[in-house]
MIKOL-722128 format. One record per residue: x, y, z of N, C-alpha, C in turn; residue number from 1; residue in three letters. Coordinates in steps of 0.1 Angstrom, whole numbers, plus 5000, padded with zeros to 4 digits. Layout:
N
{{X; Y; Z}; {X; Y; Z}; {X; Y; Z}; NUM; Ala}
...
! end
This chain:
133
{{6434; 9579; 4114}; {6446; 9586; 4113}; {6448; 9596; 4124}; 1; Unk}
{{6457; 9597; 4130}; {6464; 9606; 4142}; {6463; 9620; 4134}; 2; Unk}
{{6461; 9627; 4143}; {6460; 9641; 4137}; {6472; 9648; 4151}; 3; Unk}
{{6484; 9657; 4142}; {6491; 9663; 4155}; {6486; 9674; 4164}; 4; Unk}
{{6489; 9669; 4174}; {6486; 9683; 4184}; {6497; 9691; 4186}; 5; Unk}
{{6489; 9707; 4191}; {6498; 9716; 4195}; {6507; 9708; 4205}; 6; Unk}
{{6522; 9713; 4205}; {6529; 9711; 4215}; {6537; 9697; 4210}; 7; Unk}
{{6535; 9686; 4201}; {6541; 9674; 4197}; {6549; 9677; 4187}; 8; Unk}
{{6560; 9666; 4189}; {6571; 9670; 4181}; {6568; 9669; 4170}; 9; Unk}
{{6578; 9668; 4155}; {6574; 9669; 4142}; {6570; 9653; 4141}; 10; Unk}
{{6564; 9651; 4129}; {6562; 9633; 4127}; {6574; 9626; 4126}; 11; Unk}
{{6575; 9620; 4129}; {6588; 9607; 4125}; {6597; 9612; 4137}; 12; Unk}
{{6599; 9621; 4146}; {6606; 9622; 4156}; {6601; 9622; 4169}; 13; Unk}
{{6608; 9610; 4179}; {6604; 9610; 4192}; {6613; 9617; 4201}; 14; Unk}
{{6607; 9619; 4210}; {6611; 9625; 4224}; {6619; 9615; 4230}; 15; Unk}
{{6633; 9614; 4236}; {6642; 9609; 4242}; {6634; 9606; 4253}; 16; Unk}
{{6635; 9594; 4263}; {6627; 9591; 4274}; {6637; 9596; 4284}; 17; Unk}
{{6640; 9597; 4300}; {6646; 9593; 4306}; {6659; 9585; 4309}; 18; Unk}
{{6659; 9572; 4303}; {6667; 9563; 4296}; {6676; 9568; 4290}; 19; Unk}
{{6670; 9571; 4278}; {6680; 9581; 4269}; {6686; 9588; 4275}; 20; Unk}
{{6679; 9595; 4281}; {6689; 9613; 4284}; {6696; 9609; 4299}; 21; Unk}
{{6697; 9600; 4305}; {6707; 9596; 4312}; {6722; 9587; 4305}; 22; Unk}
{{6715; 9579; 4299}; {6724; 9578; 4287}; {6737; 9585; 4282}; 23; Unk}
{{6723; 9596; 4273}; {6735; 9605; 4268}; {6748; 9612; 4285}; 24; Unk}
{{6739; 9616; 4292}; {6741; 9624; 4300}; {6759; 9609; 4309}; 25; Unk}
{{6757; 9598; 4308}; {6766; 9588; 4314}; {6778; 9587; 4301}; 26; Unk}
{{6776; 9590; 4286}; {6781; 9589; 4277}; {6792; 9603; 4277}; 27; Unk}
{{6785; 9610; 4280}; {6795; 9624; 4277}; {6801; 9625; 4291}; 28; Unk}
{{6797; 9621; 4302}; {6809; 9619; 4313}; {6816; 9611; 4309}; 29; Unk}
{{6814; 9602; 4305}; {6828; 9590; 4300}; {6834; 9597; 4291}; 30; Unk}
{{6832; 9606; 4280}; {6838; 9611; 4268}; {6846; 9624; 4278}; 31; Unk}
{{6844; 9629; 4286}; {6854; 9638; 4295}; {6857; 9632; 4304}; 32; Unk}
{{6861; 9619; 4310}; {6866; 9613; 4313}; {6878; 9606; 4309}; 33; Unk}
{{6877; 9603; 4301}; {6884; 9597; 4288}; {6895; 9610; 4283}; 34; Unk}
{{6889; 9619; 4280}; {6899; 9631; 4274}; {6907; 9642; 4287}; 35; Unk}
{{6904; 9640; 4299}; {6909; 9640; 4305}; {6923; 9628; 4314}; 36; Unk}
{{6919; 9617; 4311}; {6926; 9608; 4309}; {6941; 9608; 4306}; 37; Unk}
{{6936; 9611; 4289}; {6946; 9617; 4274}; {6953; 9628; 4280}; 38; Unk}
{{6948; 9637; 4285}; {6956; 9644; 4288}; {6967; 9648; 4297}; 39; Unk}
{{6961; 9636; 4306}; {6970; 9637; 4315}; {6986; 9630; 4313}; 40; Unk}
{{6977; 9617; 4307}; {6991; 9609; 4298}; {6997; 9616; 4293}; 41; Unk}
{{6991; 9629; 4281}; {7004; 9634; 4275}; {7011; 9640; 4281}; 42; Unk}
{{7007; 9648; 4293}; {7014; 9656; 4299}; {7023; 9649; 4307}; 43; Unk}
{{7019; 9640; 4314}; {7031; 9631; 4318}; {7039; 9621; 4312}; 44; Unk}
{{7036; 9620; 4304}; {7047; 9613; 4292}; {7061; 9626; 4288}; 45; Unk}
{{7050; 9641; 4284}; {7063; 9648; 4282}; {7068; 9653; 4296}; 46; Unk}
{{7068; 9651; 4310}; {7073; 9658; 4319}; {7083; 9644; 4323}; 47; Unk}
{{7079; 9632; 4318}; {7088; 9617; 4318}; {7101; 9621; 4311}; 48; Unk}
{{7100; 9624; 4299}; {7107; 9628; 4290}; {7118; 9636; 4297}; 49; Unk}
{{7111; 9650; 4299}; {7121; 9660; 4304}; {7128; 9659; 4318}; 50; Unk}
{{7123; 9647; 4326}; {7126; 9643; 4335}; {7141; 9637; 4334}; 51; Unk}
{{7136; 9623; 4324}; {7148; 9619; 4316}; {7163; 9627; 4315}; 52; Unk}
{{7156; 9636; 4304}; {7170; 9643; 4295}; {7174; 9653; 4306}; 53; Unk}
{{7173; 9656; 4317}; {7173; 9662; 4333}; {7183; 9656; 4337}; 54; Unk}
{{7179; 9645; 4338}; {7190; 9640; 4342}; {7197; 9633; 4342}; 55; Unk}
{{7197; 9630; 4325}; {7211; 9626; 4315}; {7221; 9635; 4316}; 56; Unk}
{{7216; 9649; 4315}; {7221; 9659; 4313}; {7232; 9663; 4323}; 57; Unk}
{{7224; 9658; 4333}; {7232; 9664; 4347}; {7236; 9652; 4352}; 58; Unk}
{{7235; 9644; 4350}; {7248; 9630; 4352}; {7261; 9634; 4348}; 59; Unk}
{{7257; 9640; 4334}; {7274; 9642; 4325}; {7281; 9651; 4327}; 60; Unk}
{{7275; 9663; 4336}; {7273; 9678; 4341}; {7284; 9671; 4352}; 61; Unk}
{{7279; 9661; 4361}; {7287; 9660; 4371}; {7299; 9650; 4372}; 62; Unk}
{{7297; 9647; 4364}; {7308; 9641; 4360}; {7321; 9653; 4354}; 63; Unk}
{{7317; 9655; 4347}; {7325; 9668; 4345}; {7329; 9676; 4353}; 64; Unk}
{{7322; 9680; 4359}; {7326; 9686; 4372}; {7335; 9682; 4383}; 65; Unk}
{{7332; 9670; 4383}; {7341; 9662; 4398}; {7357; 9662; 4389}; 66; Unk}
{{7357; 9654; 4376}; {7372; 9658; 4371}; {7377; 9666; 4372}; 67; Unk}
{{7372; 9682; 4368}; {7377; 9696; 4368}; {7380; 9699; 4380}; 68; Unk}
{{7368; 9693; 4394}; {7373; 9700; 4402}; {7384; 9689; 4410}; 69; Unk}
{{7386; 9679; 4406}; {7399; 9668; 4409}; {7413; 9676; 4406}; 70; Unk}
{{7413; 9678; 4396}; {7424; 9683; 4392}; {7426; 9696; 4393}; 71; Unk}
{{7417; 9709; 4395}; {7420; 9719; 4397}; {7428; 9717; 4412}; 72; Unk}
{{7416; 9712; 4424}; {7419; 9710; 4433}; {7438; 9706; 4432}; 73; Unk}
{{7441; 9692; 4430}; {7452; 9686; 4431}; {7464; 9699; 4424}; 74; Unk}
{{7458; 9705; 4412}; {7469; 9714; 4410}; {7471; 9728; 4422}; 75; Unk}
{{7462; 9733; 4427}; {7457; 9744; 4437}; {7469; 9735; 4449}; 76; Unk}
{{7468; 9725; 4454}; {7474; 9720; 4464}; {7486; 9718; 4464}; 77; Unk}
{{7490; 9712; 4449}; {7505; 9714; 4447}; {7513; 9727; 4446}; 78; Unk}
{{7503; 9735; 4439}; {7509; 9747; 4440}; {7510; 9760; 4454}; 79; Unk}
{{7506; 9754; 4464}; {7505; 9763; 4475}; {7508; 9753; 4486}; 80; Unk}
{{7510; 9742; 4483}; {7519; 9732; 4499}; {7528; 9740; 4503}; 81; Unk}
{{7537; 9748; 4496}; {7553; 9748; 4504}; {7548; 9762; 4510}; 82; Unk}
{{7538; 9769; 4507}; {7535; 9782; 4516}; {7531; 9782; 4528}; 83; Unk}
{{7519; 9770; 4519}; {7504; 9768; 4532}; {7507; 9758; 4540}; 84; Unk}
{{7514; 9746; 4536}; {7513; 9733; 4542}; {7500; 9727; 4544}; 85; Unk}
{{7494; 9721; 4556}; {7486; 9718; 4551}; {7467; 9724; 4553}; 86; Unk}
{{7473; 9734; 4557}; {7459; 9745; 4562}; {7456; 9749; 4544}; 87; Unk}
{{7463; 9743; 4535}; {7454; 9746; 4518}; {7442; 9736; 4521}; 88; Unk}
{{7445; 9724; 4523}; {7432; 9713; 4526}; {7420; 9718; 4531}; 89; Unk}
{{7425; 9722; 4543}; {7415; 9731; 4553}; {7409; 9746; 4539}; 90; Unk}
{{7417; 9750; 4533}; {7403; 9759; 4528}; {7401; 9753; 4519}; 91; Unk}
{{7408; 9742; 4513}; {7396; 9733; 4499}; {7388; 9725; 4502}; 92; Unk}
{{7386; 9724; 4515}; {7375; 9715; 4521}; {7359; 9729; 4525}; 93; Unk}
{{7366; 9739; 4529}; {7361; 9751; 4530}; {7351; 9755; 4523}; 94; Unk}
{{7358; 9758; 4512}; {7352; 9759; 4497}; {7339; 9751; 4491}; 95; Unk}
{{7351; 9738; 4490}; {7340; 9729; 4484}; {7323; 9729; 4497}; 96; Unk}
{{7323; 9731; 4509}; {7313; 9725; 4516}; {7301; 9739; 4509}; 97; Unk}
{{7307; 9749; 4513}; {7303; 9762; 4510}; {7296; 9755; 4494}; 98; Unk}
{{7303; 9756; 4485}; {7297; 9752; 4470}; {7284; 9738; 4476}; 99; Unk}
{{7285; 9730; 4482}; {7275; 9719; 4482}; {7267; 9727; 4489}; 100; Unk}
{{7266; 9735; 4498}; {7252; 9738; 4507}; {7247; 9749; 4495}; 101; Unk}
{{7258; 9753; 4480}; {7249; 9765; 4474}; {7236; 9760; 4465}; 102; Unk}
{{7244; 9743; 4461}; {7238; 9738; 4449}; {7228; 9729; 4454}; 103; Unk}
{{7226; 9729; 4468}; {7218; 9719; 4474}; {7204; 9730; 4477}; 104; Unk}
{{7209; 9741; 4480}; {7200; 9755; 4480}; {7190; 9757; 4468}; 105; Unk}
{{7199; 9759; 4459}; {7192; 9758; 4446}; {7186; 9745; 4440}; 106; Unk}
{{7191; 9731; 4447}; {7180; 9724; 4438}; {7163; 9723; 4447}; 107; Unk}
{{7168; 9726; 4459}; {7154; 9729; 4467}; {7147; 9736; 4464}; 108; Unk}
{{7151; 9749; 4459}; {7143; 9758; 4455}; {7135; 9752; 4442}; 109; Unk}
{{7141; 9746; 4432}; {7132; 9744; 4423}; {7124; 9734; 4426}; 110; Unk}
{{7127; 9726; 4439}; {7112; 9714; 4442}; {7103; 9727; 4446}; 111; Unk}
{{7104; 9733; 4455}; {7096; 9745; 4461}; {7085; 9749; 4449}; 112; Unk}
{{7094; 9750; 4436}; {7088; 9761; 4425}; {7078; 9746; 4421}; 113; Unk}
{{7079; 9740; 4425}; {7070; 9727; 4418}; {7068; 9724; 4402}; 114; Unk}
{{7081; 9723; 4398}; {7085; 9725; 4382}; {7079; 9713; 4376}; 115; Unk}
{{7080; 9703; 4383}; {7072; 9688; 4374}; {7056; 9687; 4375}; 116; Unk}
{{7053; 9699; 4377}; {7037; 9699; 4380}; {7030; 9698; 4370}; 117; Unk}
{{7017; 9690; 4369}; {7008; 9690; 4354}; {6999; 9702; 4356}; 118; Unk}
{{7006; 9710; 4352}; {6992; 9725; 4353}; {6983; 9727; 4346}; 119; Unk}
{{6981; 9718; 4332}; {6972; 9721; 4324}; {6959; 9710; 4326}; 120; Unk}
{{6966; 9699; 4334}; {6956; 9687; 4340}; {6949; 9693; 4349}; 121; Unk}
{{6956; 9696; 4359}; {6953; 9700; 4371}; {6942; 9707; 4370}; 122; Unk}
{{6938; 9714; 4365}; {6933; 9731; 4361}; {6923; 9725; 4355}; 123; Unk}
{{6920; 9715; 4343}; {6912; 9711; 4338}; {6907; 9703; 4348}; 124; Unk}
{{6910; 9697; 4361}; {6902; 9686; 4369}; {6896; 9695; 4376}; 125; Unk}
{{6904; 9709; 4380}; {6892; 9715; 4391}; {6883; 9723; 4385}; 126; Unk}
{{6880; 9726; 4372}; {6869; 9730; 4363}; {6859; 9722; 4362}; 127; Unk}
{{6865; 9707; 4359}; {6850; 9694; 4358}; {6850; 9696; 4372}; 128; Unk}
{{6855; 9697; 4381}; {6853; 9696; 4396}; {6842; 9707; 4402}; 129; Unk}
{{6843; 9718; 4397}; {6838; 9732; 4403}; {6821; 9730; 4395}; 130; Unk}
{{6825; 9725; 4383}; {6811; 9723; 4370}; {6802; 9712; 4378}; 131; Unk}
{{6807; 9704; 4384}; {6798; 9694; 4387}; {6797; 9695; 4403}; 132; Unk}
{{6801; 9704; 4410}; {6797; 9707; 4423}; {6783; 9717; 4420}; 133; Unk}
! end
């Protein structure tokens, strides 16, 4: 009969070889691989989403808009031909250019702001990144 020595594990339990503990060690990179993965899908599934309703939203927005300003326009022109003749054109072309370089302003700025960004991915990849450097 074996008798234990100082320093050996308890009876009935072995020591993980090499094998093993690469193993484990190949198993738990794929398990945060994997959940990094997940997360990124969710995040970009809901930034798909809001992407979407973006610009559903603002389809209907401009639509709306080009009517309102069809007819404001056409009414503004009727009502100031017999003053202006046709220098009204000349400032409703004015106007309108001015409004497109304001809104074209503003939608740059929010690429700038980098609003469809995965920040919670992101952030989690340069942690496994920084952990495993």
């Amino acid at each position: 009969m074996k008798q234990p020595h100082a320093g050996d594990d308890a009876p009935g339990e072995e020591r993980p070889g090499l094998v093993a503990g690469l193993a484990g060690i190949a198993r738990n990179t794929f398990g945060l691989f994997v959940s990094r993965i997940e997360l990124a899908a969710l995040e970009l599934g809901e930034v798909r989403d809001n992407l979407a309703r973006l610009l559903f939203i603002g389809a209907l927005g401009i639509v709306a808009i080009l009517f309102a300003l069809g007819c404001w326009t056409a009414l503004l022109v009727v009502l100031a031909w017999e003053s202006m003749g046709w220098k009204i054109l000349l400032v409703v072309a004015i106007v309108y250019t001015l409004l497109a370089i304001g809104i074209l302003r503003r939608a740059r700025s929010y690429l700038v702001q980098d609003r469809l960004a995965m920040p919670a991915t992101l952030a989690e990849l340069r942690k496994d990144r920084d952990a495993l450097m």
